[in-house]
C-alpha positions in Angstrom: 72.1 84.7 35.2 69.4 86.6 37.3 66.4 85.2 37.7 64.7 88.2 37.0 65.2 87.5 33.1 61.7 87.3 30.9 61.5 84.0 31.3 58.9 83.0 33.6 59.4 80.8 36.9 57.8 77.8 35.4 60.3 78.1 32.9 63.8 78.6 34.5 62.1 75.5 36.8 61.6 73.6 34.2 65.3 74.1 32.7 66.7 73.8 36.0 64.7 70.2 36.6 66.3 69.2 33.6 69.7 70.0 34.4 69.3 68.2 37.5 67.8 65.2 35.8 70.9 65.0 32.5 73.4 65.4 35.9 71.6 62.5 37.7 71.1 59.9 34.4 75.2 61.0 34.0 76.1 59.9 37.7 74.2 57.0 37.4 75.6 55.5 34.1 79.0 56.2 35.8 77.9 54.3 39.1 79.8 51.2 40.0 77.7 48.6 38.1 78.4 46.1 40.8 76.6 48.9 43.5 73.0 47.5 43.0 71.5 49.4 45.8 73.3 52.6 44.9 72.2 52.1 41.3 68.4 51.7 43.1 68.6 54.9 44.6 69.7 57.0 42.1 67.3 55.7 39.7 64.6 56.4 42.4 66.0 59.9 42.9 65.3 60.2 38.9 61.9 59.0 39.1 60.8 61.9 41.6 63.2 64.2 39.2 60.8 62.8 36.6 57.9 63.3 38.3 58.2 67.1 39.5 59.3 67.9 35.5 56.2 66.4 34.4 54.2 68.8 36.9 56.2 71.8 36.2 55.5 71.1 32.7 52.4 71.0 32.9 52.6 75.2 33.6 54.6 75.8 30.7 53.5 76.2 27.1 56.6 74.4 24.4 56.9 77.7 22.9 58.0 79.0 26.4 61.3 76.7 26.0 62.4 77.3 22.5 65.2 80.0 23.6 66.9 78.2 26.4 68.6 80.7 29.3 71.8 79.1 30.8 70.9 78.0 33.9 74.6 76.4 34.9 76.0 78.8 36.9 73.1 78.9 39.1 74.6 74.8 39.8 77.9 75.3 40.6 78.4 71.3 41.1 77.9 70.9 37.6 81.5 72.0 36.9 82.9 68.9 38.9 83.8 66.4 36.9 83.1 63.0 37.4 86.1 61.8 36.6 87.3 58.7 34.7 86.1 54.7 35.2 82.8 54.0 37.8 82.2 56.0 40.5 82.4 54.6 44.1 79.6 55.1 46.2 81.1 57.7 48.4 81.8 60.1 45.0 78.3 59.1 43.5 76.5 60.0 46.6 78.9 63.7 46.8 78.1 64.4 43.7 74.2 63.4 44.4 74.4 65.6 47.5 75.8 68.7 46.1 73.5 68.4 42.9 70.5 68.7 45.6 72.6 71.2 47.5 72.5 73.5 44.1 68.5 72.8 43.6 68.1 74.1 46.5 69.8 77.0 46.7 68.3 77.4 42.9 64.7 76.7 44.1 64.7 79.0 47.1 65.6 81.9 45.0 63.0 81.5 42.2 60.4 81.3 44.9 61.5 84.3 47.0 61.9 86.7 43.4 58.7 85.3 41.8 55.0 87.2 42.2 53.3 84.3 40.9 51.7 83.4 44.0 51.3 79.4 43.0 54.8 79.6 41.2 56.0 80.9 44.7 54.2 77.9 46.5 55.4 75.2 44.6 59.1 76.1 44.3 59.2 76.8 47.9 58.6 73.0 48.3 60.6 72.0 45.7 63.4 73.8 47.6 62.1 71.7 50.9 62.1 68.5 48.1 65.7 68.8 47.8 67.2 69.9 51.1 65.4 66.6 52.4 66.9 64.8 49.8 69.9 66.3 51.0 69.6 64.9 54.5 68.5 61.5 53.2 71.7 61.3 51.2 73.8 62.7 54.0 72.6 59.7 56.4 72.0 57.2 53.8 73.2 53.6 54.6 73.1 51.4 51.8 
């Protein structure tokens, strides 16, 4: 899909925070129940998810999202499937990684093909958000 379709930024970020979010609640209700801390950190990974929908939101009228643009292929690890019984720690926190890997990439290019100066702004951070989040997962000890 190119993100130069009518649909504004505040849009396709919307869409994309909620693809991100449906892939997060999925990993988590896969997670080893036994993996407290793992389970902990994805549900705190959800609350900031949470958190940056509800301000993207806030730019975007409901009419905006009533034809919804396919933003998968811009999230490649959304093909991997997470295969059957609970995920280890090692896959959930893959799968975690290459998620924010994907926002990333997703976020950086809606900020560099927007003119919306604040759209611009706050997707550039987003983009930081996640490549943080990135690092944080890559060195996370639980």
């Amino acid at each position: 899909m190119s993100l130069s379709a009518p649909d504004s930024p505040w849009t396709l970020g919307l869409r994309a925070e909620d693809l991100c979010l449906r892939r997060m609640e999925a990993i988590e209700k896969r997670a080893d129940p036994a993996d407290g801390p793992l389970r902990r950190l994805i549900h705190d990974l959800e609350d900031e998810e949470s958190a940056e929908r509800k301000q993207v939101s806030s730019h975007e009228s409901p009419a905006d999202l009533c034809a919804p643009a396919s933003l998968e292929s811009e999230f490649p690890s959304l093909r991997d499937r997470l295969g059957e019984g609970p995920l280890s720690r090692d896959n959930a926190l893959y799968y975690l990684e290459a998620l924010k890997q994907d926002a990333f990439r997703f976020f950086q290019k809606l900020a560099r093909t927007t003119s919306d100066e604040a759209a611009r702004a706050y997707f550039t951070r987003l983009a930081l958000d996640a490549m943080g989040q990135v690092v944080r997962l890559r060195e996370m000890i639980l």
